[in-house]
C-alpha positions in Angstrom: 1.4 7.7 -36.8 1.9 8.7 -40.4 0.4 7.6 -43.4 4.0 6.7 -44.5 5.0 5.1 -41.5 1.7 2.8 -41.3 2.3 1.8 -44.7 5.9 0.9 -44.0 4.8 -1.4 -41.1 1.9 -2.9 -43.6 5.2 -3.6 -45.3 7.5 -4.8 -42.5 8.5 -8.6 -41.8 6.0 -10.1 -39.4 3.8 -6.9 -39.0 1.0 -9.8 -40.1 -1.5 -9.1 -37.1 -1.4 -5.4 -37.9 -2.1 -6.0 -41.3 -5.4 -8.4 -39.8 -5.8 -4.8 -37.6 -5.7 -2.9 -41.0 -8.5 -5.0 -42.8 -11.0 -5.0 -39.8 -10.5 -1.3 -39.7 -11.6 -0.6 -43.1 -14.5 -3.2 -42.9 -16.2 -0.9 -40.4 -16.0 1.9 -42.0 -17.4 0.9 -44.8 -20.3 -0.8 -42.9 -20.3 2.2 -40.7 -20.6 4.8 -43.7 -23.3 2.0 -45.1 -25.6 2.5 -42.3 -25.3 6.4 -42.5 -26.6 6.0 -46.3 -29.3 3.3 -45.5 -30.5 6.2 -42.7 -30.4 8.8 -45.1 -31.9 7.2 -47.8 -34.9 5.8 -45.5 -35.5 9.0 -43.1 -33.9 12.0 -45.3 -31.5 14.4 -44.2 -31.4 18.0 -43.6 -30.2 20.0 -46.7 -29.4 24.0 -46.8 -30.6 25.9 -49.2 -28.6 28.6 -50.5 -29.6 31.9 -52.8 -27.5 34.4 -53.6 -24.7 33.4 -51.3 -27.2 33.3 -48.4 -28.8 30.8 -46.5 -33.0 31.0 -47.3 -34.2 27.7 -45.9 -33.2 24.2 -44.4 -35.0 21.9 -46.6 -35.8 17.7 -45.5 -34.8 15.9 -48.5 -35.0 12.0 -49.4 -32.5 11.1 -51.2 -34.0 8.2 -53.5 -31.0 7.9 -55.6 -29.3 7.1 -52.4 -31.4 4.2 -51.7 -31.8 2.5 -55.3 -28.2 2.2 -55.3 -28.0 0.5 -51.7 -31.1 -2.2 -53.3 -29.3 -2.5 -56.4 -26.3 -4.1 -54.4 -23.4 -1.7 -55.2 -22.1 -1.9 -51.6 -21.2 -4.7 -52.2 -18.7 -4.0 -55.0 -16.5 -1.8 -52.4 -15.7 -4.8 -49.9 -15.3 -7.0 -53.5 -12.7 -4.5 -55.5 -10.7 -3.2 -52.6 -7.4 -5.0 -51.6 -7.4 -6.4 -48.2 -3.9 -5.7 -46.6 -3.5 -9.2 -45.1 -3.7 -10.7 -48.6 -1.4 -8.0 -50.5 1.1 -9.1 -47.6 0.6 -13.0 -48.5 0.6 -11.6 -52.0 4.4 -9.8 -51.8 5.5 -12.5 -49.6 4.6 -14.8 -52.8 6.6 -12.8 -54.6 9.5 -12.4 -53.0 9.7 -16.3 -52.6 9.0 -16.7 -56.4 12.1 -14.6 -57.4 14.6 -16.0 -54.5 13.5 -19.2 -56.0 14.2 -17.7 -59.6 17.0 -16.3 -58.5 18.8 -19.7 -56.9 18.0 -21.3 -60.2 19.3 -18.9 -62.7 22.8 -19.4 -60.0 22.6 -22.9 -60.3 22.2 -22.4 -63.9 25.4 -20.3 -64.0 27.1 -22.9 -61.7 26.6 -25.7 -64.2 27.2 -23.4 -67.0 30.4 -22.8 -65.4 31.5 -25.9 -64.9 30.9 -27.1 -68.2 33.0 -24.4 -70.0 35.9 -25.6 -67.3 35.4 -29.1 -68.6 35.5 -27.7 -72.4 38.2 -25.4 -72.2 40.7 -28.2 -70.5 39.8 -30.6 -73.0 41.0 -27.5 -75.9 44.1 -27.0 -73.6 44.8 -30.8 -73.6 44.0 -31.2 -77.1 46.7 -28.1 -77.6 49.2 -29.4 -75.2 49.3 -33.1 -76.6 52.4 -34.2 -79.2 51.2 -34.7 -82.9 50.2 -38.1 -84.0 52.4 -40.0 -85.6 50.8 -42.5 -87.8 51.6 -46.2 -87.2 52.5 -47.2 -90.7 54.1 -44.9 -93.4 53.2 -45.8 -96.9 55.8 -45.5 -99.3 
């Protein structure tokens, strides 16, 4: 599957259990990429050292940076910032009921509206149509 074509099933009406799918996905990968940095910042990694476009040595390297930012609780920024997919869904479905809603009552408006002109513009014609008045007494 494509990135396009997941993304238009994220999208789709009642695609709600792959969008469930989507969000468990990502939560293990970021726990799985997690536990890669806790391992390297605890037992090291293996690093190449390079000179002059040539490989001189493997060097075993802590990476202390590594672990201050795993104790100083950034990780848990990534799971708090990123958008889950189920609650973008509920999120657009929110929206989309919102402006129907919007929408019905700006045509109601318009109904009413309507009908109200109707109402004014017979009372003109009437009021055009009728005979003059003819007063009941004439003062001479």
């Amino acid at each position: 599957m494509t990135a396009r074509s997941a993304y238009r099933l994220l999208d789709a009406d009642g695609a709600d259990s792959f969008a469930a799918a989507w969000d468990q996905v990502i939560a293990r990968g970021i726990e799985r990429i997690r536990e890669e940095a806790l391992d390297r910042s605890l037992n090291g990694a293996w690093v190449p050292v390079f000179r002059r476009g040539k490989l001189v040595r493997m060097e075993h390297r802590i990476n202390d940076r590594l672990a201050i930012a795993l104790l100083s609780g950034r990780e848990s920024s990534v799971a708090g910032r990123r958008e889950q997919a189920a609650s973008r869904r509920r999120y657009r479905e929110q929206i989309l009921a919102r402006n129907e809603r919007e929408r019905l009552k700006k045509q109601l408006a318009e109904e009413v509206w309507a009908e109200h002109q109707a109402i004014l513009d017979r009372i003109e014609e009437e009021k055009r149509n009728r005979p003059p008045r003819v007063p009941r007494f004439a003062f001479i």
